[in-house]
C-alpha positions in Angstrom: 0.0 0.0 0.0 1.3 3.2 -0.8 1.6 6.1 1.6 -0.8 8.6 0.0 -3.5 5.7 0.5 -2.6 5.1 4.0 -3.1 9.1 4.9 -6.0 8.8 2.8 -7.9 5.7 5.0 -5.9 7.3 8.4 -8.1 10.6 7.3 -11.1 9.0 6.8 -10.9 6.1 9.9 -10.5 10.1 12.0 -13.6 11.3 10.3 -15.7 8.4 11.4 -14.2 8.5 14.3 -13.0 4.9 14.1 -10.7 3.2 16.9 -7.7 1.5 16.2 -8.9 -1.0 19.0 -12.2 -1.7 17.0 -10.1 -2.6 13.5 -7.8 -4.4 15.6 -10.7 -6.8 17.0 -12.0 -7.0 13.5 -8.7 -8.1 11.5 -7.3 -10.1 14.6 -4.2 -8.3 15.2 -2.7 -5.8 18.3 -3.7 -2.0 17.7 0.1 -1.2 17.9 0.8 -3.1 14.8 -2.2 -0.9 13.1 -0.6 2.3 14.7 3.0 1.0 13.1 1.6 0.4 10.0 -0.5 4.1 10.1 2.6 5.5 10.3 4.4 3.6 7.9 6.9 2.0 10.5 5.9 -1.4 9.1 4.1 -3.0 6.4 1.4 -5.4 7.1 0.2 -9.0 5.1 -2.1 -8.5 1.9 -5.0 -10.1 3.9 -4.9 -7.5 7.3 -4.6 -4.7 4.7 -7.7 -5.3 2.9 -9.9 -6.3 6.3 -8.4 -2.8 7.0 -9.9 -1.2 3.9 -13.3 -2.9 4.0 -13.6 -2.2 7.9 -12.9 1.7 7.4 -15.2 1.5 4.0 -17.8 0.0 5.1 -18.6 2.0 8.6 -21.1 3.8 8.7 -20.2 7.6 8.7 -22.9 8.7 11.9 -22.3 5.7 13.9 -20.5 7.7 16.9 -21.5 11.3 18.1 
């Protein structure tokens, strides 16, 4: 994954207000490997990537207040 698409789900996890411990449950990994990989300290498998994606995607944008 390239950098400009990791700012570009990081932006939108922050603007549904999305936790990193809520991905983290949902992929099945710590929420220090998703803070790594948000800022591009490490890279993570193909398969925790796209859970990543479709998690963020597919949240609804008024779930939290």
């Amino acid at each position: 994954m390239l950098y400009q698409e990791k700012i570009k789900y990081f932006l939108m996890r922050k603007q549904k207000k999305i936790k990193l411990r809520e991905i983290a449950e949902y992929i099945g990994c710590s929420i220090s490997l998703l803070s790594m990989f948000e800022n591009n300290q490490i890279d993570m498998p193909t398969e925790k990537i796209q859970k990543y994606i479709e998690f963020i995607q597919n949240y609804p944008k008024n779930k939290r207040r």
